[in-house]
NUGUVEX-622595 format. One record per residue (C-alpha): residue in one letter; residue number from 1; z, x, y negated. Coordinates in nm, 2 decimals. Layout:
BEGIN
+------+------+--------+--------+--------+
: resn : resi :     pz :     px :     py :
+------+------+--------+--------+--------+
:    A :  NUM :      Z :      X :      Y :
...
+------+------+--------+--------+--------+
END
This chain:
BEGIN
+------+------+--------+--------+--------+
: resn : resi :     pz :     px :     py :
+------+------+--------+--------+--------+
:    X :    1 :   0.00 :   0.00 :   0.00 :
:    X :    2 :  -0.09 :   0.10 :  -0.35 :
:    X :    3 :   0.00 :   0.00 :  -0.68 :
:    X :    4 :  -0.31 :  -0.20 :  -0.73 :
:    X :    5 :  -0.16 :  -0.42 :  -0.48 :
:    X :    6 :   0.10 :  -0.55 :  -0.67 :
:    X :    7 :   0.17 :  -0.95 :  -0.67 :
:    X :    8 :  -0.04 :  -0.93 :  -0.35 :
:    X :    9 :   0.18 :  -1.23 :  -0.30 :
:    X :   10 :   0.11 :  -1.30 :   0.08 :
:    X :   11 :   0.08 :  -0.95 :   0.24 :
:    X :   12 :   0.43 :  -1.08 :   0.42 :
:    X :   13 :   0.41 :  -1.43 :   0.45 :
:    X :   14 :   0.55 :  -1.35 :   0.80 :
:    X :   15 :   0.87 :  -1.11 :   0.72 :
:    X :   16 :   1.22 :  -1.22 :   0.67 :
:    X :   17 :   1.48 :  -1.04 :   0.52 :
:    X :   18 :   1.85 :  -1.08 :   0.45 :
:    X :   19 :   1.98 :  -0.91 :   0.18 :
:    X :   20 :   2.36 :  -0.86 :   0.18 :
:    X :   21 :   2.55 :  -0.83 :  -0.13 :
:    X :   22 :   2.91 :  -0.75 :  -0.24 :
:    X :   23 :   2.94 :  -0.96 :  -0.53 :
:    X :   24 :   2.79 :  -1.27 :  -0.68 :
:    X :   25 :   2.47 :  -1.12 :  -0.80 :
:    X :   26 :   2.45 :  -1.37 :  -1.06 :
:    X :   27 :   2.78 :  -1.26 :  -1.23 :
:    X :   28 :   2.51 :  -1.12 :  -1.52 :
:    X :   29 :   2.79 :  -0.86 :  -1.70 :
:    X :   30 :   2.66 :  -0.67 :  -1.42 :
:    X :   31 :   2.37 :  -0.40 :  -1.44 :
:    X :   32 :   2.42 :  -0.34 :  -1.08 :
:    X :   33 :   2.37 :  -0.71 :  -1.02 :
:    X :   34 :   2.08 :  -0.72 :  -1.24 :
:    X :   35 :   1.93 :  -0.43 :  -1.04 :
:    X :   36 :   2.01 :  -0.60 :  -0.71 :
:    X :   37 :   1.84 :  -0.94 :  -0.86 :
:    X :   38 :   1.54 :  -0.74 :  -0.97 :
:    X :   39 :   1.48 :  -0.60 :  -0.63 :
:    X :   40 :   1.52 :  -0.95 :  -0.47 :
:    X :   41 :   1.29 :  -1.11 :  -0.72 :
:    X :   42 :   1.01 :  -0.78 :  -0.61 :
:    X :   43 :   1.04 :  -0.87 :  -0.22 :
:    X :   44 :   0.98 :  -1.24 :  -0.30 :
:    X :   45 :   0.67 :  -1.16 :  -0.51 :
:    X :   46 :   0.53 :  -1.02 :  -0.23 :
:    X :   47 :   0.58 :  -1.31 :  -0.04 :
:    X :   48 :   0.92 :  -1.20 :   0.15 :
:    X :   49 :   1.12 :  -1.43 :   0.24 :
:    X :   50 :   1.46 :  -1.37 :   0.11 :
:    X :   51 :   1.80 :  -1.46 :   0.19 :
:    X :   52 :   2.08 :  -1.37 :   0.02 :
:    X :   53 :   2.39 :  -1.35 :   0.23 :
:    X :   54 :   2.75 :  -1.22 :  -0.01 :
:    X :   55 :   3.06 :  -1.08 :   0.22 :
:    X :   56 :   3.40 :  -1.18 :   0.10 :
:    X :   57 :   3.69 :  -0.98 :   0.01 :
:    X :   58 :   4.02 :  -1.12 :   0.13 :
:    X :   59 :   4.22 :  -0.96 :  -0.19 :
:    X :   60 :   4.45 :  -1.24 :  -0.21 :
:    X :   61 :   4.67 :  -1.08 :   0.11 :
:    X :   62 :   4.93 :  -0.95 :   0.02 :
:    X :   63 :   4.99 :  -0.61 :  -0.03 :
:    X :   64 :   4.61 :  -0.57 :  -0.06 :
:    X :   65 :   4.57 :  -0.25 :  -0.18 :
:    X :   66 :   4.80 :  -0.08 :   0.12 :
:    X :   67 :   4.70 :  -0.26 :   0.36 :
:    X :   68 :   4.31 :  -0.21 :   0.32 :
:    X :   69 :   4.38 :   0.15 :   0.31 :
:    X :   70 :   4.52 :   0.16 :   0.67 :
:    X :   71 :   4.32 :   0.26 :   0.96 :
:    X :   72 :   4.08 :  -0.03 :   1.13 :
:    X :   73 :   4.12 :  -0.27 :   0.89 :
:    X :   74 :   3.87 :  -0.50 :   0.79 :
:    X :   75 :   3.97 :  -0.68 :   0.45 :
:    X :   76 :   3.74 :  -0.52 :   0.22 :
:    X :   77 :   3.52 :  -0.64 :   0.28 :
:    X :   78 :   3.57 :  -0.87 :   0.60 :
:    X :   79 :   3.26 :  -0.70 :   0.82 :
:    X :   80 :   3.21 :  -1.01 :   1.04 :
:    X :   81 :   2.88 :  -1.08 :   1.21 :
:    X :   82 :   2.72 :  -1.46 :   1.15 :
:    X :   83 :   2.45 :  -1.70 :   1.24 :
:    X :   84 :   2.28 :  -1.63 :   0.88 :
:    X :   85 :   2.14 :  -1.28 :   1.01 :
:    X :   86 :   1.97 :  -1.45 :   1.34 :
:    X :   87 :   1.62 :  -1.45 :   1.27 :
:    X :   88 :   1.62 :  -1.13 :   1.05 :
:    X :   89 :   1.34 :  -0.90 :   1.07 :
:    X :   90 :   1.53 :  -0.67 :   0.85 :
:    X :   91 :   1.88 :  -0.65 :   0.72 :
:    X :   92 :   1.90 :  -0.47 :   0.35 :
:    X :   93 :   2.22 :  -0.36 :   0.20 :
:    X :   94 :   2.35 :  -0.11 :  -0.05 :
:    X :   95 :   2.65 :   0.14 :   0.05 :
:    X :   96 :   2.99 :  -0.01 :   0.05 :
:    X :   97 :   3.21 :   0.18 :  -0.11 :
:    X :   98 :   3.33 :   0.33 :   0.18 :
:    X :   99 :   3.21 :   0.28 :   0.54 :
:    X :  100 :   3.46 :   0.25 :   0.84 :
:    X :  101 :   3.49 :   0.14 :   1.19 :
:    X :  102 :   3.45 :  -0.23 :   1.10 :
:    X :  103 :   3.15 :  -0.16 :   0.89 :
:    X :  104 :   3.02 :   0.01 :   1.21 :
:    X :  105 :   3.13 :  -0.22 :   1.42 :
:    X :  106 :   2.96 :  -0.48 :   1.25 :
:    X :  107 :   2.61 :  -0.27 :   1.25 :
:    X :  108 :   2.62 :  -0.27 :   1.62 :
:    X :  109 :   2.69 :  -0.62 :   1.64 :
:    X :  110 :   2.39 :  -0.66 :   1.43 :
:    X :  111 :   2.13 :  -0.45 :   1.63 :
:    X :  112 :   2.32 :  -0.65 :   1.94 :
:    X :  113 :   2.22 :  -1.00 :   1.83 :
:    X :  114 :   1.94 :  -0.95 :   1.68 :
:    X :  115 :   1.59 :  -0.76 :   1.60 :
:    X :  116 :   1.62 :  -0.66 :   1.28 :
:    X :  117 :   1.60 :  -0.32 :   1.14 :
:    X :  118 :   1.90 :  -0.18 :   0.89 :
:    X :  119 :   1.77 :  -0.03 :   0.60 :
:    X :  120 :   2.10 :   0.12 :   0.40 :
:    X :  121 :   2.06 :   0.20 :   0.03 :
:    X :  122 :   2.27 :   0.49 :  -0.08 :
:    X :  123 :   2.19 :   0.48 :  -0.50 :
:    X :  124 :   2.40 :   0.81 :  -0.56 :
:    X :  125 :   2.43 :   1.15 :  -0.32 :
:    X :  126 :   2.63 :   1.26 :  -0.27 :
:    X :  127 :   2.92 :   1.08 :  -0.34 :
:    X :  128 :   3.21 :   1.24 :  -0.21 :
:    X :  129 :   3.39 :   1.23 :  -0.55 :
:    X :  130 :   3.33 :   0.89 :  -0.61 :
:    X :  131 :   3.58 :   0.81 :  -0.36 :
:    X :  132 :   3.80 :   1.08 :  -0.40 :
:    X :  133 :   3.83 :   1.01 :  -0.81 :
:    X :  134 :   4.18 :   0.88 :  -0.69 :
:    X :  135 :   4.41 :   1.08 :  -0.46 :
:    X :  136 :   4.53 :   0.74 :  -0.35 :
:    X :  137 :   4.13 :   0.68 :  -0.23 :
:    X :  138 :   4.19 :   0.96 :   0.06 :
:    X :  139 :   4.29 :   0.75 :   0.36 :
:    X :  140 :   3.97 :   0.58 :   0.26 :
:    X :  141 :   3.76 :   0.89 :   0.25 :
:    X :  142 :   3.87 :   0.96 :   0.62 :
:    X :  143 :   3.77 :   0.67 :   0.72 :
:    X :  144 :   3.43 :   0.72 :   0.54 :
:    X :  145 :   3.38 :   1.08 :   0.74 :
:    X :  146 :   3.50 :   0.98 :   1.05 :
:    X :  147 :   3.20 :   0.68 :   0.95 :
:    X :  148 :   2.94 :   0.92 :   0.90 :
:    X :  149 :   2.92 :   1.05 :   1.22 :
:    X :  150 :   2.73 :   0.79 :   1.39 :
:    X :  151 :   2.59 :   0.52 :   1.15 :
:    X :  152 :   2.29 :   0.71 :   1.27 :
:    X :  153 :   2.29 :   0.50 :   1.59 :
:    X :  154 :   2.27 :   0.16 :   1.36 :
:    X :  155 :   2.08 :   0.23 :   1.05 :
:    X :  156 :   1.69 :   0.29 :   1.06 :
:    X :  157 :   1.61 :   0.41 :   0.72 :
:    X :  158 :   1.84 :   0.51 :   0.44 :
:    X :  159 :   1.74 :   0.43 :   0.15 :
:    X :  160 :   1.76 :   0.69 :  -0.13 :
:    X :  161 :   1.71 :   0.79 :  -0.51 :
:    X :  162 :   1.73 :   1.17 :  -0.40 :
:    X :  163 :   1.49 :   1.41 :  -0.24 :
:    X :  164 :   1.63 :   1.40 :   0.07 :
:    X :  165 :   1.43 :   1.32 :   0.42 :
:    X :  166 :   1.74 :   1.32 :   0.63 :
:    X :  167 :   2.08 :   1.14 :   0.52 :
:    X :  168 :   2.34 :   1.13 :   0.82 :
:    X :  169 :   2.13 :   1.15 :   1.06 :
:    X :  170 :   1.85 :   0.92 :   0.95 :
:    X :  171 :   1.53 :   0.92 :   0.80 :
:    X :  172 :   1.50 :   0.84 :   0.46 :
:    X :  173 :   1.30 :   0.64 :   0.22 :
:    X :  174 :   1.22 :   0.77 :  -0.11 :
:    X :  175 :   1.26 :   0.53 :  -0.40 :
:    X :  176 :   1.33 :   0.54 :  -0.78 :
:    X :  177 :   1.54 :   0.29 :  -1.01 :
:    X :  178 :   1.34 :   0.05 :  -1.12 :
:    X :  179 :   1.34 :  -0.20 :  -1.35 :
:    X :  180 :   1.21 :  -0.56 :  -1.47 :
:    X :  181 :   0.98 :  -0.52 :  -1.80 :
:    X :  182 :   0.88 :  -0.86 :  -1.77 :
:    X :  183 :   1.25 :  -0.99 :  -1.83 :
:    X :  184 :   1.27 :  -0.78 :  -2.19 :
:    X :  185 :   1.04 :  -0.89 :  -2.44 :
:    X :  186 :   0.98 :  -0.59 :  -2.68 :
:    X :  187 :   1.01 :  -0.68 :  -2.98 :
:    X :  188 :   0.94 :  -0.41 :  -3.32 :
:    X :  189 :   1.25 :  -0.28 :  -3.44 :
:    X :  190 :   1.28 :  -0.41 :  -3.82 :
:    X :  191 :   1.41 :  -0.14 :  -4.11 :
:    X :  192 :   1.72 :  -0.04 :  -4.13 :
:    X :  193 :   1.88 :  -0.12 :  -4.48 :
:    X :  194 :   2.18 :   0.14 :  -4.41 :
:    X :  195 :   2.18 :   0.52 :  -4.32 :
:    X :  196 :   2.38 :   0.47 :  -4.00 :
:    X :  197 :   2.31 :   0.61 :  -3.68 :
:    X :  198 :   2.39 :   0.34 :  -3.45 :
:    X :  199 :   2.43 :   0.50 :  -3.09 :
:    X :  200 :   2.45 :   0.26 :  -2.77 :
:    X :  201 :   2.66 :   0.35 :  -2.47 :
:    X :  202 :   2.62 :   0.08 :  -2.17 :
:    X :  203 :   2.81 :   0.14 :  -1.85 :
:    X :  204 :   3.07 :   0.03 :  -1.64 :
:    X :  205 :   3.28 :   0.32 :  -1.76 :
:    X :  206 :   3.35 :   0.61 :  -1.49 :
:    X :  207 :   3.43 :   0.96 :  -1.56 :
:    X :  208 :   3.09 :   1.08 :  -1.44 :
:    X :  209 :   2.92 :   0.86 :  -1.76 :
:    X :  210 :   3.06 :   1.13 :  -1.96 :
:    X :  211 :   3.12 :   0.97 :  -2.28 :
:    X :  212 :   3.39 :   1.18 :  -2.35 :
:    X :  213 :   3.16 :   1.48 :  -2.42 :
:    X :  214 :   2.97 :   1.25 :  -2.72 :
:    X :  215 :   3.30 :   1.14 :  -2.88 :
:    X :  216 :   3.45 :   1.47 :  -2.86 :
:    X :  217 :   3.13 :   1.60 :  -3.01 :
:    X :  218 :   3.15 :   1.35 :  -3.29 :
:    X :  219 :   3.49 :   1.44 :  -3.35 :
:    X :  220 :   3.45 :   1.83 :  -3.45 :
:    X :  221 :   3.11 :   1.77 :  -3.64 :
:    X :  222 :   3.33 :   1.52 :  -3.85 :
:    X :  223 :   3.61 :   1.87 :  -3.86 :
:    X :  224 :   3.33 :   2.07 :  -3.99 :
:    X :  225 :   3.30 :   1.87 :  -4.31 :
:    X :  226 :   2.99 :   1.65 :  -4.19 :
:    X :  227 :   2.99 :   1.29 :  -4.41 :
:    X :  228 :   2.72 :   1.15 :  -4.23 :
:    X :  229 :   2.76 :   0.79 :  -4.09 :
:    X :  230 :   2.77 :   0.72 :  -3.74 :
:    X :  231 :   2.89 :   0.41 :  -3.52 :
:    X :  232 :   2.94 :   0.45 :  -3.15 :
:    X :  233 :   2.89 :   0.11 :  -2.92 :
:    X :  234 :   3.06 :   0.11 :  -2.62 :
:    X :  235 :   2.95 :  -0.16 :  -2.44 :
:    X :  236 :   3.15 :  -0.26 :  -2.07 :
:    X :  237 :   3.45 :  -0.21 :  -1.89 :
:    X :  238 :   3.55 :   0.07 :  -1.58 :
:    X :  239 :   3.84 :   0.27 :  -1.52 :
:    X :  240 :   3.77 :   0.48 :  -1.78 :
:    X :  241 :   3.75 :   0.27 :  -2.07 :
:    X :  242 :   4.15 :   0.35 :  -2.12 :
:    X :  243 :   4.09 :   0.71 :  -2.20 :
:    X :  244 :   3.82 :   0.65 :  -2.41 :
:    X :  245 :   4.07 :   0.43 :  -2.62 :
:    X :  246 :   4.31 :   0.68 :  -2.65 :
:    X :  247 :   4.05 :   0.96 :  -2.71 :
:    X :  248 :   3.90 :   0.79 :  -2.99 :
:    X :  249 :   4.29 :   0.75 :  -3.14 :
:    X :  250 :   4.37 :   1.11 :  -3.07 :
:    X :  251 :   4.06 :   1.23 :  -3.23 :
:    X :  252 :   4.10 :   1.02 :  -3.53 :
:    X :  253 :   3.75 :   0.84 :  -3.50 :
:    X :  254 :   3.84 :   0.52 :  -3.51 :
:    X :  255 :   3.63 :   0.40 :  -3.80 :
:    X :  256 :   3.33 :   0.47 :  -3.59 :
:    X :  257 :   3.35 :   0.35 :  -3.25 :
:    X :  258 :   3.36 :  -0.01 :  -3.15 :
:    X :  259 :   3.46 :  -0.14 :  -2.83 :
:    X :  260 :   3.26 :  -0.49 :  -2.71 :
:    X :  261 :   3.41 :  -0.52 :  -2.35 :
:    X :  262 :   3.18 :  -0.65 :  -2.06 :
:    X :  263 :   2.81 :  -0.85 :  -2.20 :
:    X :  264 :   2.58 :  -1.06 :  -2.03 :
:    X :  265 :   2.17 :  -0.99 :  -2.06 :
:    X :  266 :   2.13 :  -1.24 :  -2.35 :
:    X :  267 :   2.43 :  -1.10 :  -2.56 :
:    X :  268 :   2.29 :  -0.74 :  -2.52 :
:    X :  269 :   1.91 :  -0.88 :  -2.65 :
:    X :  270 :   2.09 :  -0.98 :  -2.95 :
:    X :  271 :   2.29 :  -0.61 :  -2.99 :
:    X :  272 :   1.98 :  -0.41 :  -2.90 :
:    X :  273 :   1.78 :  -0.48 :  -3.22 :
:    X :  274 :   2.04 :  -0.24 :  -3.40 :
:    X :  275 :   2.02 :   0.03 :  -3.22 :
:    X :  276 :   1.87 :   0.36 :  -3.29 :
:    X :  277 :   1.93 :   0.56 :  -2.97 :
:    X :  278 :   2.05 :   0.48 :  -2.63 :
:    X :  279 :   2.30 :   0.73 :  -2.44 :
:    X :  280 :   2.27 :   0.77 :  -2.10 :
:    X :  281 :   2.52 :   0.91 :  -1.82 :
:    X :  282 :   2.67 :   1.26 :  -1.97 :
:    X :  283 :   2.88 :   1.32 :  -1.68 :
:    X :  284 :   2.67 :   1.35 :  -1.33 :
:    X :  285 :   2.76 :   1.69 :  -1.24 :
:    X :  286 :   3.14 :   1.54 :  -1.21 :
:    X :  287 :   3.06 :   1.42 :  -0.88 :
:    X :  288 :   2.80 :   1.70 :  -0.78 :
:    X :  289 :   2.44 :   1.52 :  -0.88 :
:    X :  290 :   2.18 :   1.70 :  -1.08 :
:    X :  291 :   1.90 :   1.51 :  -1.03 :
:    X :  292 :   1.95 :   1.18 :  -1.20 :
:    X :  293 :   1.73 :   0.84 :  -1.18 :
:    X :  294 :   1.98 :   0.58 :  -1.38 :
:    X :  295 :   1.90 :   0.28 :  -1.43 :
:    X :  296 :   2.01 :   0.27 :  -1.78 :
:    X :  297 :   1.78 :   0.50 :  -1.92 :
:    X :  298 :   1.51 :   0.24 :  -1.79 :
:    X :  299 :   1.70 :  -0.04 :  -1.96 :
:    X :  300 :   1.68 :   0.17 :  -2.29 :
:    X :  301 :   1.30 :   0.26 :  -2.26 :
:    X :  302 :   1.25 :  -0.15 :  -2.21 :
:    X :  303 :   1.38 :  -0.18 :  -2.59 :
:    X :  304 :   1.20 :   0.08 :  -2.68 :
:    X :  305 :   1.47 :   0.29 :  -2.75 :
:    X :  306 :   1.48 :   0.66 :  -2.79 :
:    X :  307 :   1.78 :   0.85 :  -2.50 :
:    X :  308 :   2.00 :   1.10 :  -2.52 :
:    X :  309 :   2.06 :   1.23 :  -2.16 :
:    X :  310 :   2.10 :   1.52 :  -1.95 :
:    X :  311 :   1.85 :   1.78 :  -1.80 :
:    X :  312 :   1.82 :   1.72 :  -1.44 :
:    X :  313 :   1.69 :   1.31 :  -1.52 :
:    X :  314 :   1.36 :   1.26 :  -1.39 :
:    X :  315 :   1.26 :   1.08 :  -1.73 :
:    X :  316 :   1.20 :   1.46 :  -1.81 :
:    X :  317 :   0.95 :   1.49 :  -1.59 :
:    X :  318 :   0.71 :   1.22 :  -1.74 :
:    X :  319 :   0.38 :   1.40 :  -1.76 :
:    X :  320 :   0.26 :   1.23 :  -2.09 :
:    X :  321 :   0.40 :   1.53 :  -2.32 :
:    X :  322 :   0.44 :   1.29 :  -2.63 :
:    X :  323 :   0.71 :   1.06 :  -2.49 :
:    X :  324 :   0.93 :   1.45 :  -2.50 :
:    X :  325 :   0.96 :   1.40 :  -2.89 :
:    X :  326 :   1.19 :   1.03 :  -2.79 :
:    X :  327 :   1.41 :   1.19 :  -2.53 :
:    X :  328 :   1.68 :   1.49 :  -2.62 :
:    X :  329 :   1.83 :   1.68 :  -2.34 :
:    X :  330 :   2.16 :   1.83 :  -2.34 :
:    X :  331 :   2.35 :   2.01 :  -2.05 :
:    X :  332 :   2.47 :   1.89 :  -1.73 :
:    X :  333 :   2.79 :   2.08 :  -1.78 :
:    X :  334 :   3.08 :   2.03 :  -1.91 :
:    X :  335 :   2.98 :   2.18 :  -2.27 :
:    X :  336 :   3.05 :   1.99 :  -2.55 :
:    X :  337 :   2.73 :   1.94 :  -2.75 :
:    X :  338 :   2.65 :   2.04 :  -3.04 :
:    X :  339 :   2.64 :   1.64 :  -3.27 :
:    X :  340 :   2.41 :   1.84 :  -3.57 :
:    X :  341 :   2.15 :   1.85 :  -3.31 :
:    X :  342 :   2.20 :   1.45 :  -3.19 :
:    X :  343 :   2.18 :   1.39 :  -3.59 :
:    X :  344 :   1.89 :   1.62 :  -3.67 :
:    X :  345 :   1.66 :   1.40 :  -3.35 :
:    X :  346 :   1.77 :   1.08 :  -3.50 :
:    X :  347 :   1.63 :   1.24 :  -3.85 :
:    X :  348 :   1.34 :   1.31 :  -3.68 :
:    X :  349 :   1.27 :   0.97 :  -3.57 :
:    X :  350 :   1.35 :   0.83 :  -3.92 :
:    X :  351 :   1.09 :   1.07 :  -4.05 :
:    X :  352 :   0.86 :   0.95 :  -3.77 :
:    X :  353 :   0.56 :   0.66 :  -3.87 :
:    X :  354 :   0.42 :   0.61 :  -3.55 :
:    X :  355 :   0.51 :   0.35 :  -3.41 :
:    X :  356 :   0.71 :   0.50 :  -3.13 :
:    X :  357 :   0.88 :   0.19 :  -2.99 :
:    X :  358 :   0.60 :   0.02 :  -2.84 :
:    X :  359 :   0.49 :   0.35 :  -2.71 :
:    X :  360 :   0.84 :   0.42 :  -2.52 :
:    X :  361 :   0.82 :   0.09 :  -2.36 :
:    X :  362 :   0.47 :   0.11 :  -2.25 :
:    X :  363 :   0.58 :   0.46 :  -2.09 :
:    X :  364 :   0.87 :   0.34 :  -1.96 :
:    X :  365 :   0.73 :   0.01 :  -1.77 :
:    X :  366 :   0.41 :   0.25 :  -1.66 :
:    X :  367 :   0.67 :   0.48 :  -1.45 :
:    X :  368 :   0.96 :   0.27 :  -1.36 :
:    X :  369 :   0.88 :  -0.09 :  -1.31 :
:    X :  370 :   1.02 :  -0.21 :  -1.00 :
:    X :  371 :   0.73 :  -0.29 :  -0.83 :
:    X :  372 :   0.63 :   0.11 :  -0.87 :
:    X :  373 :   0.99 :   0.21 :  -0.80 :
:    X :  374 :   1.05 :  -0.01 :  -0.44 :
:    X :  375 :   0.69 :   0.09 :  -0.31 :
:    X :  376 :   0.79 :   0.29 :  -0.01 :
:    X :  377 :   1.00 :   0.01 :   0.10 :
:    X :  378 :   0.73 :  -0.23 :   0.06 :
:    X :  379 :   0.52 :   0.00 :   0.26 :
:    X :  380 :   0.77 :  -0.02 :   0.57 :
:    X :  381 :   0.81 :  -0.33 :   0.54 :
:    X :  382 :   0.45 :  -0.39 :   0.57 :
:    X :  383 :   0.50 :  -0.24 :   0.95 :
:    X :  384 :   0.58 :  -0.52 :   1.10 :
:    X :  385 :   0.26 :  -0.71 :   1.03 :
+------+------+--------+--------+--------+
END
């Protein structure tokens, strides 16, 4: 399959897939939901018929959070094989946060009852330190090596954002984050009647996002005298939202960082038209990744937007040399980086008359629509017929 076959609507008339979910994937605060929506929506273009099948968490027992960290338990979630997956031809599912001896369990059960070939999507490896972010997370990561050792017996493909071929054992497929250009209407950015450089930071907030570098940046241009106006938007909730709270305090920045909590797609349309760059994730190399396919910086290049991220994302490596003037890198250490060179691009864009907006979307939905991205999968699952 090629890209000229997209919306070949038909091409798997015959193909059934159940797509298992964590959460309710139309909770849209989400961009991981959004994502998982988007790929749904791709696999039913082509004709695949989808169902959507969400396992529970029982975090209403008591004494949740110890219990579930116990060996062979099976409370989050409850891995519990059901009539829903009888007729599969394939079963698709991201990575729990952790895989055990219930997740394994329920694999086999799978495979047991039914035809259907797992395909397991890993979004970030590795991801060791995802788990282990909290010492109280190591009984889990046990249970997540011990895991490891044979999901190779239940899972056909992996699924991966990496270069990897082989992923515990098992074959992978090669995809990139996508996303769905035809949701975001671009619209022209109007002129801005202030001098303010409006910087957007969407995330669920984890250490590895790395906001802390930008702020701390902020902070000691601001030390060195600097007058120039800038308002950071930090946009969601995470673990790590707390610290950025009392960072901002501690580092006496207050007047120019503004916290909105958790938005839905529609209340983000109405934020975007204000922004003049979007930030991606400053912190991969936290938990060991250097080559980086977000989805944010796909979300960003939907509006249009200029991004700040960090070498090692493979928006770097779009061959079109011009779209190089819209994207700054900075290091995938822990440096802090220099804020007169985030202020002198957003200078240069100001000075800039081409109309650079409409170009950066076009880019963007070129390389990274999901069609494009999910292709290899598409191509497997064109086996079958």
């Amino acid at each position: 399959m090629s890209d000229s076959s997209t919306n070949q609507k038909g091409l798997f008339d015959t193909v059934d897939l159940v797509y298992i979910t964590y959460y309710d994937v139309d909770d849209d605060t989400s961009g991981i939901n959004r994502k998982i929506r988007n790929q749904i929506n791709t696999f039913s273009k082509y004709g695949i018929n989808v169902k959507v099948v969400q396992v529970l968490f029982n975090t209403e027992i008591k004494f949740y959070k110890l219990i579930y960290r116990l060996p062979f338990t099976n409370i989050s979630p409850t891995w519990k094989y059901t009539d829903q997956l009888k007729g599969a031809d394939y079963i698709y599912l991201r990575r729990p946060f952790f895989m055990n001896w219930s997740f394994l369990r329920f694999l086999k059960k799978v495979k047991s009852k039914t035809n259907a070939k797992v395909l397991l999507e890993i979004p970030t490896y590795p991801y060791d330190k995802e788990i282990l972010s909290s010492i109280r997370n190591y009984p889990l990561y046990l249970k997540e090596i011990l895991a490891r050792r044979s999901v190779h017996k239940w899972v056909d493909k992996i699924i991966t954002l990496t270069n990897d071929d082989n992923i515990f054992g098992v074959d992978t497929l090669k995809i990139s984050n996508g996303y769905d250009y035809t949701n975001i209407k671009y619209e022209p950015r109007k002129k801005k009647m202030d001098d303010v450089l409006d910087l957007f930071c969407v995330a669920n907030f984890h250490d590895w996002h790395g906001y802390d570098r930008l702020l701390k940046s902020y902070s000691t241009f601001k030390k060195h005298g600097h007058t120039e106006k800038v308002m950071f938007h930090l946009i969601g909730d995470g673990p790590e939202l707390e610290k950025y709270h009392r960072l901002v305090i501690t580092e006496d920045i207050q007047e120019s960082v503004k916290f909105y909590g958790s938005l839905n797609s529609q209340q983000l349309k109405e934020l975007y038209p204000i922004c003049d760059v979007g930030v991606g994730a400053l912190g991969c190399f936290r938990k060991d990744i250097r080559y980086i396919r977000d989805l944010k910086s796909r979300e960003y290049m939907a509006y249009g937007l200029p991004i700040i991220t960090t070498s090692g994302n493979d928006v770097l490596e779009i061959e079109d040399s011009q779209i190089h003037k819209y994207i700054l890198e900075i290091p995938n250490d822990n440096t802090i980086p220099d804020f007169s060179s985030i202020y002198s691009f957003y200078e240069s864009l100001k000075a800039d008359s081409f109309d650079y907006g409409s170009y950066i979307r076009e880019v963007g939905e070129k390389q990274f629509s999901m069609e494009k991205a999910m292709l290899p999968v598409l191509d497997y699952l064109q086996q079958k017929n």
